[in-house]
C-alpha positions as CSV (number, residue, x, y, z in Angstrom):
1,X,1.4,2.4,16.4
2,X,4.6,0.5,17.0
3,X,3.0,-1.0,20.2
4,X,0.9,-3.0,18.2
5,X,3.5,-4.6,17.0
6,X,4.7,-6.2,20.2
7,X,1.5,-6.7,21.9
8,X,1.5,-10.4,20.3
9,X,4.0,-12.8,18.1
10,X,1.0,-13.3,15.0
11,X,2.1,-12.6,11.8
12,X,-1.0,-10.2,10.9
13,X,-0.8,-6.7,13.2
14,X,-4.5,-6.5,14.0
15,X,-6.2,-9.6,14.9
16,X,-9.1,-11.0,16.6
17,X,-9.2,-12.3,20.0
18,X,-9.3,-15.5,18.6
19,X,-5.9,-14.5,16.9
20,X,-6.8,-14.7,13.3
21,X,-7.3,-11.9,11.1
22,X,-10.3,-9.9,10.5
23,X,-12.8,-10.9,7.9
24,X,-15.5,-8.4,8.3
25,X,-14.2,-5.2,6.8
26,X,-16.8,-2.8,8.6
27,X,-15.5,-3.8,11.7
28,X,-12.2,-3.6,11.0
29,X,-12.3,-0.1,9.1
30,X,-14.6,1.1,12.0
31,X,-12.8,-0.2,15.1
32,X,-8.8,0.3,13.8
33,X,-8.2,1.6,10.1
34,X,-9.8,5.0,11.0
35,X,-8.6,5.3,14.2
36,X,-5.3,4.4,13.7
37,X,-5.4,6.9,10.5
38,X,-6.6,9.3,12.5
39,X,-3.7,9.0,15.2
40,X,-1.3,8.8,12.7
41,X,-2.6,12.4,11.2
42,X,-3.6,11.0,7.8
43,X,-6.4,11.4,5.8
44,X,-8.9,8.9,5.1
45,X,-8.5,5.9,2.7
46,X,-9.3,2.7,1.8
47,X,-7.5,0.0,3.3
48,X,-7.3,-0.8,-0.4
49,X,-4.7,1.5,-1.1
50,X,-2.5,-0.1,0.8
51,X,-1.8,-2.7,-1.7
52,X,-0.9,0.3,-4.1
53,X,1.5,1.7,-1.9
54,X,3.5,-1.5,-0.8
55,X,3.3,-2.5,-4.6
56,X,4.9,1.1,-6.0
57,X,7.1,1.2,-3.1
58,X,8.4,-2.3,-3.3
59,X,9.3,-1.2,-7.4
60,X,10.7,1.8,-6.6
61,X,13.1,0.5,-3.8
62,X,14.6,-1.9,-6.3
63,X,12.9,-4.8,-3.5
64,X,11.6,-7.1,-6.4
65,X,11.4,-7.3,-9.9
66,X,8.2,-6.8,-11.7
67,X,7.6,-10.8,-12.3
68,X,8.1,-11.0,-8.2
69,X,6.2,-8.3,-7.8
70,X,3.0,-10.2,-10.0
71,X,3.9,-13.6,-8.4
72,X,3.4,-11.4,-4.4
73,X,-0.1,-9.8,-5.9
74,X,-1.1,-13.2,-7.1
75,X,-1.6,-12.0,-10.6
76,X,-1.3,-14.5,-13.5
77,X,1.5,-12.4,-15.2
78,X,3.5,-9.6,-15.3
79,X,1.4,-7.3,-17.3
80,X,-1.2,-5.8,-14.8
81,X,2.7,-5.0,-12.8
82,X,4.3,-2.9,-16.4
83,X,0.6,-1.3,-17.2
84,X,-0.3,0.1,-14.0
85,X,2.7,0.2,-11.5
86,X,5.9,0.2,-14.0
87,X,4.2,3.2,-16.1
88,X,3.5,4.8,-13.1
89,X,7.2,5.1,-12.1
90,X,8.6,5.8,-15.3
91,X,6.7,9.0,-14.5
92,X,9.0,9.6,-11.9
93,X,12.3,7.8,-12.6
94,X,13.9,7.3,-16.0
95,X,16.0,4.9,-15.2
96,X,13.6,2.1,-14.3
97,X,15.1,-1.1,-15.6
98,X,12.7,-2.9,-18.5
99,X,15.1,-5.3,-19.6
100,X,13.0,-7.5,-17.7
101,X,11.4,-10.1,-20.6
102,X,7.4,-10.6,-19.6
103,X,6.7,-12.9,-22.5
104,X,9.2,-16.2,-24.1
């Protein structure tokens, strides 16, 4: 997989020939999600989940804050970030800081 990442300089790791990213999901689930997936040993999933992952991890590595976090996932305020990703790592670490203020 890290070949892919020299083979060209765009800022997206699978693109057309054209060099812009994919639009047509079939194609690209088809033609590289599942068999990259499938090189890399790992059981199927949506490319969806992704955006789960990066979120939770990008929490849990003290990366962002939550209200960076919402600005990154384009969501109109923090509270999507504390009710789904925030709760789900107070599952797993107490020490998550919530001193964070998500409303004036």
């Amino acid at each position: 997989m890290q070949e892919l990442y020299t083979l060209h300089d765009n800022k997206y790791l699978f693109i057309t020939q054209y060099k812009k990213p994919y639009i047509d999901t079939d194609f690209f689930v088809n033609k590289f999600w599942i068999p990259s997936l499938k090189e890399l040993n790992i059981d199927y999933r949506r490319p969806y989940n992704t955006h789960h992952t990066h979120a939770t991890n990008m929490l849990y590595n003290n990366l962002v804050t939550p209200v960076q976090l919402a600005q990154l996932l384009g969501h109109a305020n923090t509270q999507m970030v504390f009710d789904v990703y925030v709760n789900y790592l107070d599952t797993f670490n107490n020490n998550f800081d919530r001193s964070i203020k998500i409303y004036k």
